[in-house]
N, C-alpha and C positions, 0 to 999 in steps of 0.2 A: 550799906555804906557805899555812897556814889563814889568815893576819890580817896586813895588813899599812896601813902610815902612814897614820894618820888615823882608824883603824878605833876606836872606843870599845868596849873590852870593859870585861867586868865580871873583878876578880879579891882579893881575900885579901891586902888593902895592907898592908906591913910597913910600921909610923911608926917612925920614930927611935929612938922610948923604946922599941920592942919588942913593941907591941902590935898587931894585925890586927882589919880591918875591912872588908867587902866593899864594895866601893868600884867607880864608874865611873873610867877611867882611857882615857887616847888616847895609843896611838902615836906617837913622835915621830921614832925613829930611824926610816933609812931601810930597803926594802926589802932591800937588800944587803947588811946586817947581818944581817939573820935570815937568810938563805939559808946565810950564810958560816959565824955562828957560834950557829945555833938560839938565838936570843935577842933581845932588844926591849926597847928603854927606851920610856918610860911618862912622860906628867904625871897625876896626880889629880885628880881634879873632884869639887868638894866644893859644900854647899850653904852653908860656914862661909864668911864672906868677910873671917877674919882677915888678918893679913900682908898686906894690900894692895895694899903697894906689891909684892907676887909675884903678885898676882891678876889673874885673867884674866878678866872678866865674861862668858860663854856667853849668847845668845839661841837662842830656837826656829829662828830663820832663818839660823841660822850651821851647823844640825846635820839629817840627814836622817832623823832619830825625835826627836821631844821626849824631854827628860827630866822626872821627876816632879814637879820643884821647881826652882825659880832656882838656878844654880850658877854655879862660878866654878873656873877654873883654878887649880891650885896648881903657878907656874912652878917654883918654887925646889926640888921633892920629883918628881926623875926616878929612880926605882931602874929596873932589869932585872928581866925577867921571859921565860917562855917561854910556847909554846902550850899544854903543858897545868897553867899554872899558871891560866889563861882559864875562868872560872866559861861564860859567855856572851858572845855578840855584840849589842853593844845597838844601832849605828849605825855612821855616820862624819861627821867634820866637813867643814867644804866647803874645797876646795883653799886661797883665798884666808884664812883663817880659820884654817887649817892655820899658815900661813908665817908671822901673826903672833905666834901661839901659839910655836913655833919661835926666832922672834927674841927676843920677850921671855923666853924662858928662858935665852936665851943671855945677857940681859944682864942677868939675875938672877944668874946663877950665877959667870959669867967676868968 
């Protein structure tokens, strides 16, 4: 297993409407899905901090590579994805940081 929970790659986000965009993105599922079933859900990080109330505000000290620009989670936009769908490995975010990311998309979506 090349990437696993929490890892921020980079990968070819498929949006809603159909469209693709090379996008940061973090692991959410757990490792045991990938192993099980060669595949991994995904939130978005985006620098748009539409939809708010599904937004996740990211700091430098939450992640162990900066990114290029202020961003923000997108709880509400989990698709699947596999390893070689992974343009690049950009970081990971910090365990603690992880679990709230986690939570609130759980209570964005369910």
């Amino acid at each position: 297993m090349k990437y696993t929970q929490g890892d921020i790659v980079i990968v070819n986000f498929l949006f809603p409407t159909g469209g693709t965009k090379k996008h940061p993105v973090i692991i959410v599922s757990n490792n045991k899905l990938q192993e099980d079933e060669a595949f991994f859900y995904v939130v978005m990080i985006s620098s748009s901090n539409n939809f708010q109330k599904y937004a996740y505000e990211l700091t430098d000290e939450m992640l162990t590579k900066k990114l290029p620009e202020k961003s923000y989670v997108k709880c509400q936009l989990i698709p699947g994805y596999t390893e070689r769908d992974v343009i690049k490995k950009h970081g990971k975010i910090k365990q603690f940081f992880l679990q709230e990311i986690i939570d609130k998309t759980i209570d964005s979506i369910f």
